[in-house]
C-alpha positions in Angstrom: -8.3 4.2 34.9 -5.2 3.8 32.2 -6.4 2.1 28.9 -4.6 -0.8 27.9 -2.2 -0.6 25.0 -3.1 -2.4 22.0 0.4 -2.8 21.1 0.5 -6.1 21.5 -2.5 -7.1 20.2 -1.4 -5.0 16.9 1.4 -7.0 16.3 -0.1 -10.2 17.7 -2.7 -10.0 14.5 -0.2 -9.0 11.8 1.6 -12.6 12.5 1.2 -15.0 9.4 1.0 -18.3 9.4 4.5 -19.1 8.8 5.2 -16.8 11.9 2.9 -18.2 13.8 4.7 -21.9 13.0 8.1 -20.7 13.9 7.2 -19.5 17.1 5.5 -22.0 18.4 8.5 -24.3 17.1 10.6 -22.1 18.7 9.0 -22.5 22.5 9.0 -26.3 22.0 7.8 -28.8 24.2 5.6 -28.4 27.2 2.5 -25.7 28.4 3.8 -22.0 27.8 1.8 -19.3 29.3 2.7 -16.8 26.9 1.3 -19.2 23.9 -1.8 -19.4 25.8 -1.7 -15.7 26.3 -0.9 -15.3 22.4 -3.8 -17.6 21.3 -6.3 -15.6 23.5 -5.4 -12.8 21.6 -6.0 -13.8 18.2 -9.3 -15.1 19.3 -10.1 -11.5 19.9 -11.5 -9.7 17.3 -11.0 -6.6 18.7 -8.9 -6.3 21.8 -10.4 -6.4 25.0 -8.5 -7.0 27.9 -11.2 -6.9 30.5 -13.4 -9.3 28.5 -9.8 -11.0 28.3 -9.7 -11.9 31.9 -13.6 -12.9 32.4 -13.1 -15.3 29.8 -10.0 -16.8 30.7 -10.3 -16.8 35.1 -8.4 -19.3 36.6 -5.5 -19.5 33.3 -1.8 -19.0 34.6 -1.5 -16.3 31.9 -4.6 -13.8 33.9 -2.8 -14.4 37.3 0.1 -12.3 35.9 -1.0 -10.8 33.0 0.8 -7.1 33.0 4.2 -9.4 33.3 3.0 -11.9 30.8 2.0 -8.9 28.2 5.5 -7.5 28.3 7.1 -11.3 28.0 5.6 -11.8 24.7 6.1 -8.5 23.4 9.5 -8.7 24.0 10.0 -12.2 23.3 7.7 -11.6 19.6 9.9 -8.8 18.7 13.5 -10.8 19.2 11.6 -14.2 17.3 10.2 -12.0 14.3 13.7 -10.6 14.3 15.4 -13.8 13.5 12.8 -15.1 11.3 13.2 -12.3 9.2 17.0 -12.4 9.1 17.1 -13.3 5.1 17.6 -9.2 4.5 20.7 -7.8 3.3 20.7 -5.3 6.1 20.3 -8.0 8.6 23.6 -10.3 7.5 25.7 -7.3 7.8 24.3 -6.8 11.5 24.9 -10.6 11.9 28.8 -9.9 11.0 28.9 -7.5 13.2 27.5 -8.9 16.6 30.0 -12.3 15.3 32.9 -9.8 15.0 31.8 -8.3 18.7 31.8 -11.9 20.0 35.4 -13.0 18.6 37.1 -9.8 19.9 35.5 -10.5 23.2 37.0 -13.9 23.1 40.5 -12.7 21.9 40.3 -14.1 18.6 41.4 -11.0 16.6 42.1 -12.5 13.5 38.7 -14.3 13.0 37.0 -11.4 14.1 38.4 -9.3 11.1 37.9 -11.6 9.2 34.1 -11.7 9.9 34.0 -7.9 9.9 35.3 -8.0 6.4 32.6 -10.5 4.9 29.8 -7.2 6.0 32.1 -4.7 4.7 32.1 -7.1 1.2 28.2 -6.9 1.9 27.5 -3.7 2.6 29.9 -2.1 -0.1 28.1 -3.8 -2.6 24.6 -3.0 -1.5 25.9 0.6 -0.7 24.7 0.0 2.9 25.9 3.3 4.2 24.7 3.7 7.7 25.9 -0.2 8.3 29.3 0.9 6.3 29.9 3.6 9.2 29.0 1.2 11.9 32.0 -1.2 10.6 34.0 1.3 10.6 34.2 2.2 13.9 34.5 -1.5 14.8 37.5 -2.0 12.6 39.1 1.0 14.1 38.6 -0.5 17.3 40.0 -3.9 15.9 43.4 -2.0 14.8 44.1 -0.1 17.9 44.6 -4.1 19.4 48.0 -5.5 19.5 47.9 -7.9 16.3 47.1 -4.8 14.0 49.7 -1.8 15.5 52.6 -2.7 13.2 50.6 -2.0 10.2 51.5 1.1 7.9 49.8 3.9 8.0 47.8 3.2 3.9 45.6 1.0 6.1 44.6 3.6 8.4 44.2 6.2 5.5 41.9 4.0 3.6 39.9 3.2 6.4 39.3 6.9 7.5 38.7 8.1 3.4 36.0 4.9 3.5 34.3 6.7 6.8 34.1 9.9 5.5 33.5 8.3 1.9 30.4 6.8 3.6 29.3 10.3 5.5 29.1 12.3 2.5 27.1 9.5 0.9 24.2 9.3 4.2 24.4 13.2 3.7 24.0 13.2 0.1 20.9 10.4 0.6 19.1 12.6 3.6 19.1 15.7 1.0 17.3 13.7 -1.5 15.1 11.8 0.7 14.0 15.1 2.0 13.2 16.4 -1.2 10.9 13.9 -2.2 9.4 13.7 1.4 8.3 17.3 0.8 7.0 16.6 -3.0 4.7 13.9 -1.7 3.9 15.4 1.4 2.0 17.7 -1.1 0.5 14.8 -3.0 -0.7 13.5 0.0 -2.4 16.8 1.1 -3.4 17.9 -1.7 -3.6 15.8 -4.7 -2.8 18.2 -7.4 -2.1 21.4 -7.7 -4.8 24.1 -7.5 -3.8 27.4 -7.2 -1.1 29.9 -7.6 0.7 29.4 -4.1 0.4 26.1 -4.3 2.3 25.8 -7.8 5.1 28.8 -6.2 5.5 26.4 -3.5 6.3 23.4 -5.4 8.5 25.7 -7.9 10.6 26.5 -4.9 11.9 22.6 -4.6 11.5 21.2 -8.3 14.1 24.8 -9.6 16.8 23.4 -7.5 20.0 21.9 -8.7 19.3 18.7 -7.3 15.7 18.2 -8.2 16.9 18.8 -11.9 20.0 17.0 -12.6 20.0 12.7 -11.6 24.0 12.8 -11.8 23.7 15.2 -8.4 22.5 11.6 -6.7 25.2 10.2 -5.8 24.1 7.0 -4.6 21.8 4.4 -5.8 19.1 5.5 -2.8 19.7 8.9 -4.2 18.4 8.4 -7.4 15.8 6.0 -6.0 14.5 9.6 -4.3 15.5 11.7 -7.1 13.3 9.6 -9.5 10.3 9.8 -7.4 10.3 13.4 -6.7 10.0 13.6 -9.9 7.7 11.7 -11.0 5.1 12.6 -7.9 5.8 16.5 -9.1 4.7 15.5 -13.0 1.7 13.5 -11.3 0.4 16.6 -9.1 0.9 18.8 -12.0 -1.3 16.6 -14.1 1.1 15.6 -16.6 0.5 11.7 -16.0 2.7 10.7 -20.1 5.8 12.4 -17.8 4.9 10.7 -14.6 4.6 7.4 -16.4 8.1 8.3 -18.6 10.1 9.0 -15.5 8.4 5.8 -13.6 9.7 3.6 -16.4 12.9 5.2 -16.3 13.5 4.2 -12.8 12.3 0.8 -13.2 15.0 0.2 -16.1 17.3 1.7 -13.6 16.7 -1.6 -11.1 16.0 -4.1 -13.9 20.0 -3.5 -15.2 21.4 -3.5 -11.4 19.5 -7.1 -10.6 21.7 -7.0 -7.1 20.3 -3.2 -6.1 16.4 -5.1 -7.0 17.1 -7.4 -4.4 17.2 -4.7 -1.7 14.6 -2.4 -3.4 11.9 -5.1 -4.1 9.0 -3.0 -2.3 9.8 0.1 -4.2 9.8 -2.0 -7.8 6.4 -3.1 -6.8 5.2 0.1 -6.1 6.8 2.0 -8.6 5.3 -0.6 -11.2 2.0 0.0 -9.7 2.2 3.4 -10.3 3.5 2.8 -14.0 0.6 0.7 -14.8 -2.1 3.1 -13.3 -0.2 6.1 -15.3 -0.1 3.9 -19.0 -3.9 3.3 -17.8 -5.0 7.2 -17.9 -3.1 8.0 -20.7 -4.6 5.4 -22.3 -1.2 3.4 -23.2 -2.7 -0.4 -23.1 -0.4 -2.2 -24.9 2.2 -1.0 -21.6 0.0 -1.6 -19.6 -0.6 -5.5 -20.7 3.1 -5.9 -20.8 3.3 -4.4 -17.2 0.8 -6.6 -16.0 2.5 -9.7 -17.5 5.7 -8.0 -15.5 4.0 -7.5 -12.5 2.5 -11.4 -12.4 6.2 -12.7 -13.0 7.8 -10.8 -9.9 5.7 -14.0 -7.7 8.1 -16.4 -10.0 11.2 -14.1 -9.3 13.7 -14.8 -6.3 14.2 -11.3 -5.4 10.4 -10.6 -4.7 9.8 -13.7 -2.1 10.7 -11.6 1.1 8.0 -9.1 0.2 5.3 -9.8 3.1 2.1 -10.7 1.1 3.2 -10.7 -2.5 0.9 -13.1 -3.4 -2.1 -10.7 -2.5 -0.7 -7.7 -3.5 0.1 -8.6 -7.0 -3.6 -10.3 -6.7 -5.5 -6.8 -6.1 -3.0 -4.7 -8.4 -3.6 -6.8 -11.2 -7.5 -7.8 -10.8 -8.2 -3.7 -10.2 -6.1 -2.7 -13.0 -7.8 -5.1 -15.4 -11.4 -4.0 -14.3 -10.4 -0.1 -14.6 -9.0 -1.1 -18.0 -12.5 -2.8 -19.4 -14.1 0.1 -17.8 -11.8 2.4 -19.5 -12.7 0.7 -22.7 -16.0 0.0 -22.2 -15.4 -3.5 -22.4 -17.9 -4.3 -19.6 -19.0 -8.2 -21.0 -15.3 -9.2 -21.1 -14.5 -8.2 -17.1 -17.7 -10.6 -16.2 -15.5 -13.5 -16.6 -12.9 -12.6 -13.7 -15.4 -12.2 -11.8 -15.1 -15.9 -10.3 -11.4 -15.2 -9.7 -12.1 -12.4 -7.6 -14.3 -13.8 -5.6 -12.0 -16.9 -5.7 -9.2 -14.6 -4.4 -10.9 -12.6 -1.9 -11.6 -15.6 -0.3 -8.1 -16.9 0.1 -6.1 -14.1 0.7 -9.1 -12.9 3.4 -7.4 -9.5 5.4 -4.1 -9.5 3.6 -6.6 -7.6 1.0 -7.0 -4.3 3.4 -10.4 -3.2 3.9 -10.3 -0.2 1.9 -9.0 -2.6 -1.4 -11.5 -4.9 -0.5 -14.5 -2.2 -0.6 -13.2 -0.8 -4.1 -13.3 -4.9 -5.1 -17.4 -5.2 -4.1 -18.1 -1.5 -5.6 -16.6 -2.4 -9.1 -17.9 -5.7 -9.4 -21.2 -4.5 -8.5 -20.5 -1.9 -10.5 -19.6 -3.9 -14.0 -22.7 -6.6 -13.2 -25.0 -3.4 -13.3 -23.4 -2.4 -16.6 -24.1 -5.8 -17.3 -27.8 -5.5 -16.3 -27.2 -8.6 -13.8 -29.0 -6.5 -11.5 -29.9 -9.4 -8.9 -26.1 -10.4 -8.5 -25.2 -6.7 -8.6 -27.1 -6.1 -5.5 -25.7 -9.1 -3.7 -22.3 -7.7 -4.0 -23.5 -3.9 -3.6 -25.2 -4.8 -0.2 -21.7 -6.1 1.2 -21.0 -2.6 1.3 -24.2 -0.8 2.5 -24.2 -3.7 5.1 -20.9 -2.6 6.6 -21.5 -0.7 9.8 -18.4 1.1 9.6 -17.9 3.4 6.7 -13.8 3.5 8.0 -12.8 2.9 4.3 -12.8 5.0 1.1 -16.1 6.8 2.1 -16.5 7.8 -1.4 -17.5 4.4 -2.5 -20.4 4.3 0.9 -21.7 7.2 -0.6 -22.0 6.2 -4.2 -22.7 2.8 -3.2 -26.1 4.6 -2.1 -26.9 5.6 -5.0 -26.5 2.6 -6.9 -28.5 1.6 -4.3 -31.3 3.5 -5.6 -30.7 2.7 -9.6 -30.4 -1.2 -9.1 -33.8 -1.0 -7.0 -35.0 0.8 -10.0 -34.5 -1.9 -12.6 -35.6 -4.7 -10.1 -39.0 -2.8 -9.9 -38.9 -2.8 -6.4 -40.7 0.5 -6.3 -42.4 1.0 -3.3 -38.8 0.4 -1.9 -37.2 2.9 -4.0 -39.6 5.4 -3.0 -39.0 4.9 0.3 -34.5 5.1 -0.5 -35.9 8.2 -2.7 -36.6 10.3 1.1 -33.8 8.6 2.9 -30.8 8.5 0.7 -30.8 12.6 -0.1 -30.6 12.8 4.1 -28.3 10.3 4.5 -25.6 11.6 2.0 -26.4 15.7 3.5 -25.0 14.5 6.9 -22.0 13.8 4.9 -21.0 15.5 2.6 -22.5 17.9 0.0 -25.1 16.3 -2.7 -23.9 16.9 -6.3 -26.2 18.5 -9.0 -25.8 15.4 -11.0 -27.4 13.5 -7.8 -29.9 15.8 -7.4 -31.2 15.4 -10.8 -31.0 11.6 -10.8 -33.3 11.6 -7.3 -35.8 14.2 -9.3 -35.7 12.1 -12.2 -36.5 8.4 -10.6 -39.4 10.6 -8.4 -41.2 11.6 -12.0 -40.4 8.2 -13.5 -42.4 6.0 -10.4 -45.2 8.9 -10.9 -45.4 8.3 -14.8 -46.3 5.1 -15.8 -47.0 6.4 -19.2 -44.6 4.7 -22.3 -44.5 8.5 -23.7 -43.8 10.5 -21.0 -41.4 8.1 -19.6 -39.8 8.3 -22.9 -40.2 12.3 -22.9 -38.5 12.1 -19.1 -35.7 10.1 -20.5 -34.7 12.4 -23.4 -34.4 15.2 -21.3 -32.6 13.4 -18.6 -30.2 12.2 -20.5 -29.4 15.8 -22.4 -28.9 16.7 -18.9 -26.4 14.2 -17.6 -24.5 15.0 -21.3 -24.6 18.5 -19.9 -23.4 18.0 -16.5 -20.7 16.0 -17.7 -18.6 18.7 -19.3 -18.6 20.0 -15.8 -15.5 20.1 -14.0 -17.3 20.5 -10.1 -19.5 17.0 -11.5 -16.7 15.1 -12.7 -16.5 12.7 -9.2 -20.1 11.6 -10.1 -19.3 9.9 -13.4 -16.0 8.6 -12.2 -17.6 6.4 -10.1 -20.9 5.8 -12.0 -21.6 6.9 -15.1 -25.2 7.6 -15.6 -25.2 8.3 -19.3 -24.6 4.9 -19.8 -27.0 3.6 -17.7 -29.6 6.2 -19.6 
């Protein structure tokens, strides 16, 4: 038997509320199968369609559902497409299905005239692929009778602005390439880590146009040039150049306020990436400013058609300031955001993915154990060990575990903790391998439930914590201490 495609239960549950509105605006008056069809849908939590017909037997939507699936599919693409019709890319294509229209109807002049208000559009937005698409329409708007007496300087500087145009797209593929295959490598691989790895990368970042911006011909160019450059000082763990070049580009847009417009999503993330650099190297008095700069894009025009702004610039600043106190070891003065967070988890619900959302419980949990709220720092721990699907940053399950074991600890909830003590070594084995540092912490909380004695405890704790100094300076135990540092906790 064929599975059903989710495909339209995907896109059904990506709708926001403003969407949602418009569509239903949109299909006005009277009962609509495909609305019924569409609310059934989001009642799903996870898409069903066989518990989708038992539930709804007898609806007008079940009778014909395979024809009332594709309806609505069809119908949400071409509605999302003119709701979203505030892009730049999107009034050029306007301009040109108007011009189409007007020639149709004989009207040559207005329909040149409507061809021209995209060219005005995408010249200045260097809109290359829409650039060749006008072309070809105004060549077929001059071979009609109105246009044949014109000289031939038209025809000239219409064919140099084609070919102006191809060596442009050509010149953008190149570099989009190149920084395709420069975070490709990121992606796999995170940083460099051996000798073929650093002669593969050398084989891209020695080439001409890797090495000199003025080779970028375009403004997309340099947008690709800019982070191939940046993502090749990241892997190679020079994070000040990373951060330098990131800045760079970001200057770049902030002095062409028109080319911001169009790039929004890539500010955003390039800022992201700035603040995170200035973060490691330890830079905080960027990384306030860039914090500040990243809670003004909600107040700035050219950020509103980012989907979600509002949440994004929520989690990038409330995880940057947490890593910052943590960096500092500030850990009393991140207790007060706490309420925020909490506050905006709650409103922004799944626009805050999963995996962002996991990282939110484990730091806060994280900071209140710091804290030595230990009783609130389990409530927000257990939000994670009580997820049945460990789908998101894995890492944090597992280290969730044993926080797990070190909050039980200081609740003196012993006989428990003995119990995690056998259970928690097993659990993380079937996952992954169990770190030195682990294995001494599971050893160590074993002696200290056997040793109720105030001297030996405090004989058990020297040595414990001379051992988590040593195991520190170790490169292959580094992970452990990134995500909980046990020689503060000692």
């Amino acid at each position: 038997m064929k599975t059903a495609s989710t495909f339209l239960y995907d896109l059904v549950h990506t709708l926001t509320q403003s969407e949602k509105r418009y569509l239903k605006v949109q299909a006005g008056a009277g009962e609509k199968d495909y609305l019924h069809l569409l609310d059934a849908l989001l009642a799903q939590k996870t898409f069903d369609e066989q518990q989708l017909v038992q539930d709804h037997q007898g609806a007008n939507f079940v009778r014909h559902l395979a024809v009332n699936k594709q309806y609505l599919y069809a119908l949400l693409l071409n509605k999302l497409t003119q709701f979203g019709q505030q892009k730049l890319e999107d009034q050029v294509v306007a301009k040109l299905a108007a011009t189409n229209v007007l020639i149709e109807k004989g009207l040559y002049r207005a329909a040149y005239h409507e061809l021209r208000k995209g060219q005005q559009i995408a010249t200045q937005y260097e809109l290359f692929e829409l650039q060749m698409m006008l072309c070809g329409l105004e060549k077929k708007l001059r071979a009609l009778q109105p246009f044949k007496k014109q000289d031939d300087t038209h025809l000239e500087q219409l064919f140099k602005r084609e070919l102006d145009s191809l060596a442009q797209l050509k010149n953008t593929v190149e570099y989009a390439y190149l920084a395709q295959q420069v975070v490709r490598f990121q992606m796999q691989f995170q940083k460099i880590q051996n000798a073929a790895q650093h002669q593969h990368l050398a084989g891209l970042t020695q080439s001409a146009q890797f090495q000199h911006l003025h080779l970028a011909t375009n403004f997309k160019s340099k947008i690709y040039f800019y982070q191939a450059n940046a993502t090749y000082q990241f892997v190679q763990g020079q994070v000040k150049k990373a951060y330098e070049i990131n800045r760079e580009f970001l200057d770049l847009l902030e002095a062409n306020p028109h080319f911001l417009r169009l790039y929004a999503e890539r500010y955003i993330a390039t800022l992201n990436n700035m603040l995170i650099d200035s973060l490691v190297i330890g830079d905080y008095e960027v990384l306030k400013e860039g914090i500040s700069r990243l809670v003004m894009t909600l107040q700035r025009p050219e950020f509103k058609s980012i989907k979600n702004i509002a949440a994004r610039v929520f989690r990038q600043r409330y995880l940057l300031l947490i890593n910052w106190s943590l960096s500092q070891r500030d850990f009393a003065k991140a207790l007060a955001w706490i309420p925020k967070i909490e506050e905006g988890l709650a409103q922004f619900g799944k626009k805050i993915e999963k995996h962002h959302r996991i990282t939110f419980y484990y730091l806060i949990a994280y900071l209140l154990f710091l804290n030595r709220q230990y009783d609130r720092a389990l409530k927000w721990n257990n939000l994670i060990l009580d997820d049945p699907k460990e789908d998101a940053v894995k890492e944090i399950f597992y280290f969730a575990r044993i926080l797990n074991l070190l909050l039980h600890y200081e609740l003196g909830n012993h006989a428990l903790l003995e119990s995690l003590l056998a259970s928690t070594p097993k659990y993380l084995k079937a996952r992954r391998p169990i770190y030195a540092t682990e294995k001494a912490l599971f050893r160590y909380l074993g002696k200290l439930l056997h040793h109720p004695d105030k001297a030996e405890k405090q004989k058990l704790m020297a040595d414990f914590k001379a051992e988590m100094d040593e195991r520190f300076q170790q490169p292959a135990e580094k992970r452990v201490f990134n995500y909980l540092d046990l020689r503060l906790w000692v």
